[in-house]
Every structure is written in C-alpha cells, then in structure tokens.
HTML snippet that shows the backbone in 3Dmol.js (N, CA, C, O; Angstrom):
<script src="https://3Dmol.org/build/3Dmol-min.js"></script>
<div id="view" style="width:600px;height:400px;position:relative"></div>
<script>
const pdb = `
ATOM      1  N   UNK A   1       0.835  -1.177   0.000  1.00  0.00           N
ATOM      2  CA  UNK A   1       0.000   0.000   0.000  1.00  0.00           C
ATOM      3  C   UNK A   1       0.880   1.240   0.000  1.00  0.00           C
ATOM      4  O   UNK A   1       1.909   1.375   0.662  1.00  0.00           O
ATOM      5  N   UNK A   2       0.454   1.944  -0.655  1.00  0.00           N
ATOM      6  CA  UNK A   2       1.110   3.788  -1.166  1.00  0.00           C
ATOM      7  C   UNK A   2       0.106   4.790  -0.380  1.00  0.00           C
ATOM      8  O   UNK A   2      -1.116   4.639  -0.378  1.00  0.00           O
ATOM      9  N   UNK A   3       0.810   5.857   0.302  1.00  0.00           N
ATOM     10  CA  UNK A   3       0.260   6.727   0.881  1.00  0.00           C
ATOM     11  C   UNK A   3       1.004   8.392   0.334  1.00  0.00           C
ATOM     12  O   UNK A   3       2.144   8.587   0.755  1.00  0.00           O
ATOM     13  N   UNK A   4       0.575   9.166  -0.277  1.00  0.00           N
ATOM     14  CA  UNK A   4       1.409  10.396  -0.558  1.00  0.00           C
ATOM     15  C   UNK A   4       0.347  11.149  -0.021  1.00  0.00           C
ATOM     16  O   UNK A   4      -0.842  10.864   0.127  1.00  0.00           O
ATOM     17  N   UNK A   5       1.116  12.358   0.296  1.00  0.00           N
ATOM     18  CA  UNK A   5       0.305  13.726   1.030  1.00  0.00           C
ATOM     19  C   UNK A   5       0.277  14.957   0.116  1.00  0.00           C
ATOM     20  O   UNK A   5       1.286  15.215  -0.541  1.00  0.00           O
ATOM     21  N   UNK A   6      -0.526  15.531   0.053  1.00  0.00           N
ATOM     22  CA  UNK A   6      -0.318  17.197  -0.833  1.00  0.00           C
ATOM     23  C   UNK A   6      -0.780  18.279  -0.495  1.00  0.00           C
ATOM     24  O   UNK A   6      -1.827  18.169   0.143  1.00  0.00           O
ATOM     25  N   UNK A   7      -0.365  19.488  -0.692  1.00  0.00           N
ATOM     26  CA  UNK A   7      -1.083  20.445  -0.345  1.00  0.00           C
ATOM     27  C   UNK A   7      -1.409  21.061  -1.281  1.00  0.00           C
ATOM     28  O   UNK A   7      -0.762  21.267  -2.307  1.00  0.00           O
ATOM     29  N   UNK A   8      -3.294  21.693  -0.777  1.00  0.00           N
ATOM     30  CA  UNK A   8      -4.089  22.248  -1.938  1.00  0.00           C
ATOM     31  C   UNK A   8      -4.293  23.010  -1.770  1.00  0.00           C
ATOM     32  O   UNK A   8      -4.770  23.296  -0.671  1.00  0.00           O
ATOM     33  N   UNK A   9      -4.029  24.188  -3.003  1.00  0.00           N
ATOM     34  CA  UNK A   9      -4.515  25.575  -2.874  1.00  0.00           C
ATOM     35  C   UNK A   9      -5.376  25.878  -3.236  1.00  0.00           C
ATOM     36  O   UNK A   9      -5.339  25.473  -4.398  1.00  0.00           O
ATOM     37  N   UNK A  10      -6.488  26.484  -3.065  1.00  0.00           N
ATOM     38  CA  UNK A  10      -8.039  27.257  -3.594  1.00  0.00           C
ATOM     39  C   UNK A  10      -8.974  26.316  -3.018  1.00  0.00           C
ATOM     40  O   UNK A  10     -10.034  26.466  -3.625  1.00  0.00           O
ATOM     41  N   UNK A  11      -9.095  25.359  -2.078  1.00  0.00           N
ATOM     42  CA  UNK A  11     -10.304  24.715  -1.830  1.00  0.00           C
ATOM     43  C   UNK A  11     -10.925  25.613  -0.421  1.00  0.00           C
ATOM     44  O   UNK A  11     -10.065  26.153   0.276  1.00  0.00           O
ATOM     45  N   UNK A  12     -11.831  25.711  -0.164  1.00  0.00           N
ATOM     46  CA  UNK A  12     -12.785  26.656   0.519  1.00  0.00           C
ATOM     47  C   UNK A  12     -13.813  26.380   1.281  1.00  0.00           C
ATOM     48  O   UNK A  12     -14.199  27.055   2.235  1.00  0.00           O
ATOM     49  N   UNK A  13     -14.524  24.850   0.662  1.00  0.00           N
ATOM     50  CA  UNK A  13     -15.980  24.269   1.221  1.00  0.00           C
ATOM     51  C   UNK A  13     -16.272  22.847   0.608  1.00  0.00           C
ATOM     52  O   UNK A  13     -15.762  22.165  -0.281  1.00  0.00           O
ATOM     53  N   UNK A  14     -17.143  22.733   1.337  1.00  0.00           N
ATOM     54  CA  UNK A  14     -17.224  21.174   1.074  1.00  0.00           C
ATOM     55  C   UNK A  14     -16.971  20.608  -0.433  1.00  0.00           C
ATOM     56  O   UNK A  14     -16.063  19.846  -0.766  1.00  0.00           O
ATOM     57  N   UNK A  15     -18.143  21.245  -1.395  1.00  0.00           N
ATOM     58  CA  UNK A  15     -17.787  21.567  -2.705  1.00  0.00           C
ATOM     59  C   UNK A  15     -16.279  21.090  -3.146  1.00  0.00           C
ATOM     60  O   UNK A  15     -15.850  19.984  -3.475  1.00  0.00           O
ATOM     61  N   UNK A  16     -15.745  22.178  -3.040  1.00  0.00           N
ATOM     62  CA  UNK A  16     -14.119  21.349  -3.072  1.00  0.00           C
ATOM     63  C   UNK A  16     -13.579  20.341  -2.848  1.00  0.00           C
ATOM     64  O   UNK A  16     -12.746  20.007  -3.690  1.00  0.00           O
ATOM     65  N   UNK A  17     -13.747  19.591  -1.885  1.00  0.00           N
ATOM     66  CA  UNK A  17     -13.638  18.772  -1.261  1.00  0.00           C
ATOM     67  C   UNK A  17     -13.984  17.181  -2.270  1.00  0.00           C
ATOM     68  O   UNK A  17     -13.227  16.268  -2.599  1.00  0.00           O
ATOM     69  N   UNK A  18     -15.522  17.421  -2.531  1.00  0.00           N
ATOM     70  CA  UNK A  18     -16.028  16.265  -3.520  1.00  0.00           C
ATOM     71  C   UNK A  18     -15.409  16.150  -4.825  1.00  0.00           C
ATOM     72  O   UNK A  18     -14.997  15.089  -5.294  1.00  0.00           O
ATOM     73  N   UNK A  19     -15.344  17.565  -5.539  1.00  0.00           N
ATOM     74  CA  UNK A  19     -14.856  17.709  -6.369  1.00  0.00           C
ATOM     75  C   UNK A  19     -13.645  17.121  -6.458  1.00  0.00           C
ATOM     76  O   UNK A  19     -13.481  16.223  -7.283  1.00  0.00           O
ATOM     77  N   UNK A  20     -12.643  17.523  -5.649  1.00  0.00           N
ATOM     78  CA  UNK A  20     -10.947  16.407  -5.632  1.00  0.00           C
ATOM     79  C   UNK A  20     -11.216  15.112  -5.453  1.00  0.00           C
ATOM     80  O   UNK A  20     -10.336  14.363  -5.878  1.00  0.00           O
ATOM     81  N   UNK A  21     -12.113  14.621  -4.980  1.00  0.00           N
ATOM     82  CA  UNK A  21     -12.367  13.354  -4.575  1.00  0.00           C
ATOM     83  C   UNK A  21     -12.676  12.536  -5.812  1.00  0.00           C
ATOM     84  O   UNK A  21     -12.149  11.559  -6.343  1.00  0.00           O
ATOM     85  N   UNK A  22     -13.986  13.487  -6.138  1.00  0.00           N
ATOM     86  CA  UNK A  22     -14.087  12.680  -7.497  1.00  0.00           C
ATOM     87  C   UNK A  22     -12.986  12.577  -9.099  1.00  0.00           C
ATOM     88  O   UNK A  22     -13.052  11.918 -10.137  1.00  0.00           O
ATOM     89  N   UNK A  23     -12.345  13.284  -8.726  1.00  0.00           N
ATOM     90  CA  UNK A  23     -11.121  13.558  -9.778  1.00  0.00           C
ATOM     91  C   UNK A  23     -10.211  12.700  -9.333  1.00  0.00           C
ATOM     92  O   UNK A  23      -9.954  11.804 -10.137  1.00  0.00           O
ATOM     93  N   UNK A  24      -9.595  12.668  -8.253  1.00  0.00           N
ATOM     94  CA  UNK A  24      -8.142  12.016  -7.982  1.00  0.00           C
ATOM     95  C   UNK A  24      -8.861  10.198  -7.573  1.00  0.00           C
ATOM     96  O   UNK A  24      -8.183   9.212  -7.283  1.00  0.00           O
ATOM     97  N   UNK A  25     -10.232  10.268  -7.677  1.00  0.00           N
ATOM     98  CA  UNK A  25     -10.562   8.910  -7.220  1.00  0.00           C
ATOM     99  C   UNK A  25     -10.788   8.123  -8.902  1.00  0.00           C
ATOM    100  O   UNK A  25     -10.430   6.947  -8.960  1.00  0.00           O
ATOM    101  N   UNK A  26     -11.257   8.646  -9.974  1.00  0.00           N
ATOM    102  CA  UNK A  26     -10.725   8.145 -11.463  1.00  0.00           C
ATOM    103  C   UNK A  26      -9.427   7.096 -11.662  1.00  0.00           C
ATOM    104  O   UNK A  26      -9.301   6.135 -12.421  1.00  0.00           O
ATOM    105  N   UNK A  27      -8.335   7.792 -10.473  1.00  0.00           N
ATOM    106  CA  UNK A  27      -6.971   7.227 -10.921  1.00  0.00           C
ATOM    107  C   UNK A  27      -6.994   5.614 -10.186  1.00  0.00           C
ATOM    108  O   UNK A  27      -7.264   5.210  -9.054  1.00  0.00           O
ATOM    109  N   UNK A  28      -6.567   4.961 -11.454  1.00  0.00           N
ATOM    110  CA  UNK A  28      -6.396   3.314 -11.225  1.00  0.00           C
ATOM    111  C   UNK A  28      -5.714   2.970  -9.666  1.00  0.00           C
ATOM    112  O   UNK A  28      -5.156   3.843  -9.000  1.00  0.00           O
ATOM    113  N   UNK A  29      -5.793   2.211  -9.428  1.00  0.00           N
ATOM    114  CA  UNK A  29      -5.615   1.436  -8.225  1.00  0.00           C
ATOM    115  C   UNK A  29      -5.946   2.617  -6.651  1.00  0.00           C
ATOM    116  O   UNK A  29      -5.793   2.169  -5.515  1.00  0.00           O
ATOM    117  N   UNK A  30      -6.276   3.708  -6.838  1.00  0.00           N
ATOM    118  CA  UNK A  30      -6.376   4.343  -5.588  1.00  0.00           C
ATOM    119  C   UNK A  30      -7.892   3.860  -4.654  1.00  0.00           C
ATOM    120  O   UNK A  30      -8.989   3.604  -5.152  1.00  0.00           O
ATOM    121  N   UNK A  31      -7.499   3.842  -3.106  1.00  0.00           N
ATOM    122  CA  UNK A  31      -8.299   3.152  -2.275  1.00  0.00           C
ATOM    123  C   UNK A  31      -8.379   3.722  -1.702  1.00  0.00           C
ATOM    124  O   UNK A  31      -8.858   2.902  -0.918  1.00  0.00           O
ATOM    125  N   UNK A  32      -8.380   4.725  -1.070  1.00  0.00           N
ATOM    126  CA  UNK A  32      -8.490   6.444  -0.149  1.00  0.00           C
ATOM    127  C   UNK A  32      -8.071   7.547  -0.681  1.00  0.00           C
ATOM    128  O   UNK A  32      -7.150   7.958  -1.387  1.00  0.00           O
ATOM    129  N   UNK A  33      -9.324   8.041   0.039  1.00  0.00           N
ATOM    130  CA  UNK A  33      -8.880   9.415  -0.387  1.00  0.00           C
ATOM    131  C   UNK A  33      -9.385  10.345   0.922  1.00  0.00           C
ATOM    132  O   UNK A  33     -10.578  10.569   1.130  1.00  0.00           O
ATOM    133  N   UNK A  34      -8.695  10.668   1.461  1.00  0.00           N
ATOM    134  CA  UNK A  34      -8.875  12.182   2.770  1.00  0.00           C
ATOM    135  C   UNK A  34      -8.459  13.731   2.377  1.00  0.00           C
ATOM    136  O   UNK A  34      -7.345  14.157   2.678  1.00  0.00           O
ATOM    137  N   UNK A  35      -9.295  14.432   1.780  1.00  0.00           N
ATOM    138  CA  UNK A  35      -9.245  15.447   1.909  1.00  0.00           C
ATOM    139  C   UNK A  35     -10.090  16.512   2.910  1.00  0.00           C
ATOM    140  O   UNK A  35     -11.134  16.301   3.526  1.00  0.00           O
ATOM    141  N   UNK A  36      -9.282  17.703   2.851  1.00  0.00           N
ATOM    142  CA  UNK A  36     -10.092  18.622   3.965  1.00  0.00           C
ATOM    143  C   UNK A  36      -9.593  20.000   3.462  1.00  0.00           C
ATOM    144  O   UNK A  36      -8.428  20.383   3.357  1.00  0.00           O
ATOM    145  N   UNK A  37     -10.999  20.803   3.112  1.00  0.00           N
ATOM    146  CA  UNK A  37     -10.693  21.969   2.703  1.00  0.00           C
ATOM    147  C   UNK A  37     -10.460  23.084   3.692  1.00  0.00           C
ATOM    148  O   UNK A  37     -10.495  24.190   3.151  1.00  0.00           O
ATOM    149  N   UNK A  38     -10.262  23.101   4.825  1.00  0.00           N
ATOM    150  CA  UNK A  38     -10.101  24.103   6.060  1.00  0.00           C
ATOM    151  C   UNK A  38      -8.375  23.890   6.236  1.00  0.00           C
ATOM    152  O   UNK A  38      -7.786  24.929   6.531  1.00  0.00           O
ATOM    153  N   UNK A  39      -7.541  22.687   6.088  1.00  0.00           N
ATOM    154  CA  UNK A  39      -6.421  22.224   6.271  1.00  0.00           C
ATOM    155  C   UNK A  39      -5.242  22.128   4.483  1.00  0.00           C
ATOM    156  O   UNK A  39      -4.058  21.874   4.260  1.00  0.00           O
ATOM    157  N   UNK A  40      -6.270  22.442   3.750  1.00  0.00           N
ATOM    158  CA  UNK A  40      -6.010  21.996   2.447  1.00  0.00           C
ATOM    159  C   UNK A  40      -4.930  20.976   2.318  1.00  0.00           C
ATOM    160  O   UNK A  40      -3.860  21.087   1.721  1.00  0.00           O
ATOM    161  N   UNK A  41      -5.353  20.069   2.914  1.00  0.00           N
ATOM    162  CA  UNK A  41      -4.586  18.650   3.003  1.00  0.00           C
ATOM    163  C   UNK A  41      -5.232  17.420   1.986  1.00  0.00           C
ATOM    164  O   UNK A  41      -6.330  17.515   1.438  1.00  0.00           O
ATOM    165  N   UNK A  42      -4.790  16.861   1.926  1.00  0.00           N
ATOM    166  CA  UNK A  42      -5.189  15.392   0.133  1.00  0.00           C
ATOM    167  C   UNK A  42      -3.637  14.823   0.627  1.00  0.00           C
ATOM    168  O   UNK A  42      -2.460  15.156   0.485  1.00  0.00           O
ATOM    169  N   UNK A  43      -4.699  13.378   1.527  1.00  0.00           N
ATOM    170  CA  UNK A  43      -3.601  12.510   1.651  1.00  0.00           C
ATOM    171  C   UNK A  43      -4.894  10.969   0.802  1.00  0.00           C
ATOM    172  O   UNK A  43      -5.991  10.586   1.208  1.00  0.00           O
ATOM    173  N   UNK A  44      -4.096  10.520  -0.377  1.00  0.00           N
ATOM    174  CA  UNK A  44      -4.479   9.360  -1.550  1.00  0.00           C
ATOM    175  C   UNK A  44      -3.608   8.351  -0.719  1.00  0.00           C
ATOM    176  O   UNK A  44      -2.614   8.700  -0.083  1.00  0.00           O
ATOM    177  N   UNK A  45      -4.106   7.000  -0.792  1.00  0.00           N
ATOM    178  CA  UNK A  45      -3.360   6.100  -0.707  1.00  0.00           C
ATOM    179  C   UNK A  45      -4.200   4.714  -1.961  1.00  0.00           C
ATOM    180  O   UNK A  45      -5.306   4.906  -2.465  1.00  0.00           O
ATOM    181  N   UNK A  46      -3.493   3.639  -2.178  1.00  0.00           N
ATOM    182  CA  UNK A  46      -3.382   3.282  -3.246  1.00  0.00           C
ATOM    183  C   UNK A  46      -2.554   1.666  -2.793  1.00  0.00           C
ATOM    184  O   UNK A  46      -1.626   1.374  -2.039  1.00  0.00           O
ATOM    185  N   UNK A  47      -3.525   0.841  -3.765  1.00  0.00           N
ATOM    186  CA  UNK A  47      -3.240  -0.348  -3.730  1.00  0.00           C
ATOM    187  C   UNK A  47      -1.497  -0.649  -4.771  1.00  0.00           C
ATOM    188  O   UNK A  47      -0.875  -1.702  -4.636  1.00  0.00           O
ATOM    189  N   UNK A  48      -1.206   0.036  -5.339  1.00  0.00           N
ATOM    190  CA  UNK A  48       0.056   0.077  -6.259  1.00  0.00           C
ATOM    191  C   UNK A  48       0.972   1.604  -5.877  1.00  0.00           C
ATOM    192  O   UNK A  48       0.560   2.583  -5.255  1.00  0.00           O
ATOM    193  N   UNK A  49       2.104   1.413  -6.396  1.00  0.00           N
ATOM    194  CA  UNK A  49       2.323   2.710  -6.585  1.00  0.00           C
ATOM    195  C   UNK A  49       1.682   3.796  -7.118  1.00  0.00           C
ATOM    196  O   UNK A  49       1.013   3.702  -8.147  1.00  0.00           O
ATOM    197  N   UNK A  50       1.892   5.321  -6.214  1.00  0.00           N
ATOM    198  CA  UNK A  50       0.986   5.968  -7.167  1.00  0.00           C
ATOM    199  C   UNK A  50       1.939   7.358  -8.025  1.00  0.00           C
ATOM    200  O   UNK A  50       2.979   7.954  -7.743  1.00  0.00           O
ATOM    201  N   UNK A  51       0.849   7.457  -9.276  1.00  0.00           N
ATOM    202  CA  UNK A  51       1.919   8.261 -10.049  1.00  0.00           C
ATOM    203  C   UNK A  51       1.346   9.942  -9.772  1.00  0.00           C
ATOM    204  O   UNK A  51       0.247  10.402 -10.082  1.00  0.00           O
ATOM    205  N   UNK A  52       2.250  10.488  -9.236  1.00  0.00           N
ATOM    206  CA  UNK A  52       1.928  11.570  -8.593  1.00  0.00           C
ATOM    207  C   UNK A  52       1.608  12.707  -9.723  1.00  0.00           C
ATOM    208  O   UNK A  52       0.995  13.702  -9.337  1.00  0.00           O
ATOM    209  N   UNK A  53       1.981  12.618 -11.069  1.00  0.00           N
ATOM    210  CA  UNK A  53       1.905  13.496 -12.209  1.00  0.00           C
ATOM    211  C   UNK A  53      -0.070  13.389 -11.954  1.00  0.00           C
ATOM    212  O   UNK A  53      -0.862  14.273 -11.627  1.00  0.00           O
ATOM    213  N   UNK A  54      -0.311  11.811 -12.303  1.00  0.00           N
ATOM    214  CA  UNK A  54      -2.010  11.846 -11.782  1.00  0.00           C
ATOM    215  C   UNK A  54      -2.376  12.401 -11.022  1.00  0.00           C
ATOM    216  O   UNK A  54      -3.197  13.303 -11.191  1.00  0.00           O
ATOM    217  N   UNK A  55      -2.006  12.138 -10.159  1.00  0.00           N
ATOM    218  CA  UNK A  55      -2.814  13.160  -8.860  1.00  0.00           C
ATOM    219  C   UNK A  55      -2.526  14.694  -8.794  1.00  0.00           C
ATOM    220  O   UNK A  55      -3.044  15.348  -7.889  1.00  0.00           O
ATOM    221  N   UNK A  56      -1.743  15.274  -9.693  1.00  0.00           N
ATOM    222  CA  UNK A  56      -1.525  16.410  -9.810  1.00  0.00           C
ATOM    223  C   UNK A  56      -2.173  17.060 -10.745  1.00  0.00           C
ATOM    224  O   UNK A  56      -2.474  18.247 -10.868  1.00  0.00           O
ATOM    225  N   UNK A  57      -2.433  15.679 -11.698  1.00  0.00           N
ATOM    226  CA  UNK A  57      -3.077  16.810 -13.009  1.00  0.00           C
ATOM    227  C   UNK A  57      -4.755  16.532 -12.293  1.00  0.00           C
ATOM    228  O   UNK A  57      -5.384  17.470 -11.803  1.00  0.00           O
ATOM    229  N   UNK A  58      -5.243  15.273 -12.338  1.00  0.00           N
ATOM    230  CA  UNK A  58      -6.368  15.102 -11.564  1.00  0.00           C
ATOM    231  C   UNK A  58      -7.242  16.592 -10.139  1.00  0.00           C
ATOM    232  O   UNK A  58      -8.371  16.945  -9.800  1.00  0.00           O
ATOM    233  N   UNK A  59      -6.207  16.847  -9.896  1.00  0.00           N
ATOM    234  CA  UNK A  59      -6.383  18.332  -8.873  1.00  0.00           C
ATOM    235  C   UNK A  59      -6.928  18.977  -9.425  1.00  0.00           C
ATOM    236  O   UNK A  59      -8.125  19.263  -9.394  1.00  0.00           O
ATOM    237  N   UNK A  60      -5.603  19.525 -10.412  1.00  0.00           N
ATOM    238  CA  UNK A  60      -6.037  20.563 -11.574  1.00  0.00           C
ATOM    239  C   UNK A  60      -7.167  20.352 -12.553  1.00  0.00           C
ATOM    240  O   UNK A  60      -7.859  21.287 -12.956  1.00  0.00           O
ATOM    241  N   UNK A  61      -7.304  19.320 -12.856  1.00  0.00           N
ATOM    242  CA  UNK A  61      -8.802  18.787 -13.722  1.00  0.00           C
ATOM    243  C   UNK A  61      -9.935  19.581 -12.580  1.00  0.00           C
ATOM    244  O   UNK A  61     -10.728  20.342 -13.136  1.00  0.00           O
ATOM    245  N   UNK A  62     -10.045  19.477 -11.276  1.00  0.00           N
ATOM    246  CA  UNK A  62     -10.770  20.007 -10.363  1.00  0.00           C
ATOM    247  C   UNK A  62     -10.949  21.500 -10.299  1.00  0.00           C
ATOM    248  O   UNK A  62     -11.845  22.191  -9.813  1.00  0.00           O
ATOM    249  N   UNK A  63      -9.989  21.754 -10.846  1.00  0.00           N
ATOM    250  CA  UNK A  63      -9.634  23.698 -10.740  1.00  0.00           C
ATOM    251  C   UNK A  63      -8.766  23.891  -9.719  1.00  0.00           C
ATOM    252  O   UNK A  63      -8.532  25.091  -9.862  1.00  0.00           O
ATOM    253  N   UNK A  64      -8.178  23.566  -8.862  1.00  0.00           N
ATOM    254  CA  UNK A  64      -7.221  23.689  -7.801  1.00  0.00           C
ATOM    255  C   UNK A  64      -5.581  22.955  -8.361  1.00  0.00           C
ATOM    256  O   UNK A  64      -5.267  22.134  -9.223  1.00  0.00           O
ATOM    257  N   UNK A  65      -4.840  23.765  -7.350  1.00  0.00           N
ATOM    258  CA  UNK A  65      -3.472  23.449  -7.271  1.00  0.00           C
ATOM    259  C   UNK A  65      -2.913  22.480  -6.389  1.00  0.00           C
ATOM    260  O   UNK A  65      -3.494  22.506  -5.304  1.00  0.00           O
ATOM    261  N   UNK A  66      -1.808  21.457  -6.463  1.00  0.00           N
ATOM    262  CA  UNK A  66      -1.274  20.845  -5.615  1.00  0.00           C
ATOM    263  C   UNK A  66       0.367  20.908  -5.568  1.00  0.00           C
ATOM    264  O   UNK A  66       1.184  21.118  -6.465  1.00  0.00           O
ATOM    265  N   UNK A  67       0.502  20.681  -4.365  1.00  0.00           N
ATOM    266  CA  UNK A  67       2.170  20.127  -4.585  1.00  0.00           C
ATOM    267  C   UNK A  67       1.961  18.820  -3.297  1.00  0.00           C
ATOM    268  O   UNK A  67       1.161  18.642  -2.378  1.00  0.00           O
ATOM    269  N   UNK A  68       3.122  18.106  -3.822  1.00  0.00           N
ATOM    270  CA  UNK A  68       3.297  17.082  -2.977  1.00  0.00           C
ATOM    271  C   UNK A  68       4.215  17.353  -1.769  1.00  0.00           C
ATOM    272  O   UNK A  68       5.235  18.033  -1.885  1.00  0.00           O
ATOM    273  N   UNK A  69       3.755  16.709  -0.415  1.00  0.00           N
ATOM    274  CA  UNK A  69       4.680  17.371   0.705  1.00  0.00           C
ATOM    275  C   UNK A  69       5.059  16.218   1.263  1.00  0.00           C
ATOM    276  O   UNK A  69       6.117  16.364   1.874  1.00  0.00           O
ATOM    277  N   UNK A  70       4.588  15.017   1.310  1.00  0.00           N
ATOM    278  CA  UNK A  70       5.320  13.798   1.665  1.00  0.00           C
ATOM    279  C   UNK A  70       4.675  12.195   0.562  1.00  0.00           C
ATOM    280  O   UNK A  70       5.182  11.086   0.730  1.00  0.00           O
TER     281      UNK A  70
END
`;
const viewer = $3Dmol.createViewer("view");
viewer.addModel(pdb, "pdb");
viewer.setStyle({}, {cartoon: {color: "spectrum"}});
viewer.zoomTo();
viewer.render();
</script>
C-alpha cells in the first residue's frame, strides 16, 4: 500500500472537497482518499504505486493546485 500527502490551494468548502475526490478517485488502483478543505490537506493512498503526475493533473482537472509534501 502507497500513501502520498499534498497540499491544496483554492479549496474553501465542502464543494471542493467532492470535487478532488471525485477527480483524484478516477486514478487506477487508488483506495483512499482524505481530503479537507479548512487544512487543504489530500492525503491518496493506493493499492500500487501511485503516479503523482495523476494526482496532480487530476487536482487541476478540479480547478485547484497541488504540490506534494510527503
């Protein structure tokens, strides 16, 4: 199991929240997803490795920014 963390910029309300969810949850093998728009935290974890370019563009498919912090 794969766990990476990111931080998100522009999320605000719950709204946000679903929205990343449903975007970064598209990507193959992922099995969690915790986000929180008050913390702008998106920690994915994942039955395989995960390819972080996905989960980055997947964000951005959402309208928001990420970077990875662990």
């Amino acid at each position: 199991m794969s766990t990476s963390e990111y931080q998100v910029t522009g999320m605000s309300c719950g709204h946000c929240e679903v929205a990343i969810r449903g975007e970064v949850g598209q990507i193959a093998g992922v099995t969690d997803i915790d986000v929180t728009a008050q913390g702008g935290k998106l920690i994915v974890s994942s039955d395989q490795p995960l390819d972080d370019a996905a989960v980055l563009a997947a964000v951005d498919e959402a309208g928001y920014e990420a970077v990875r912090i662990r």
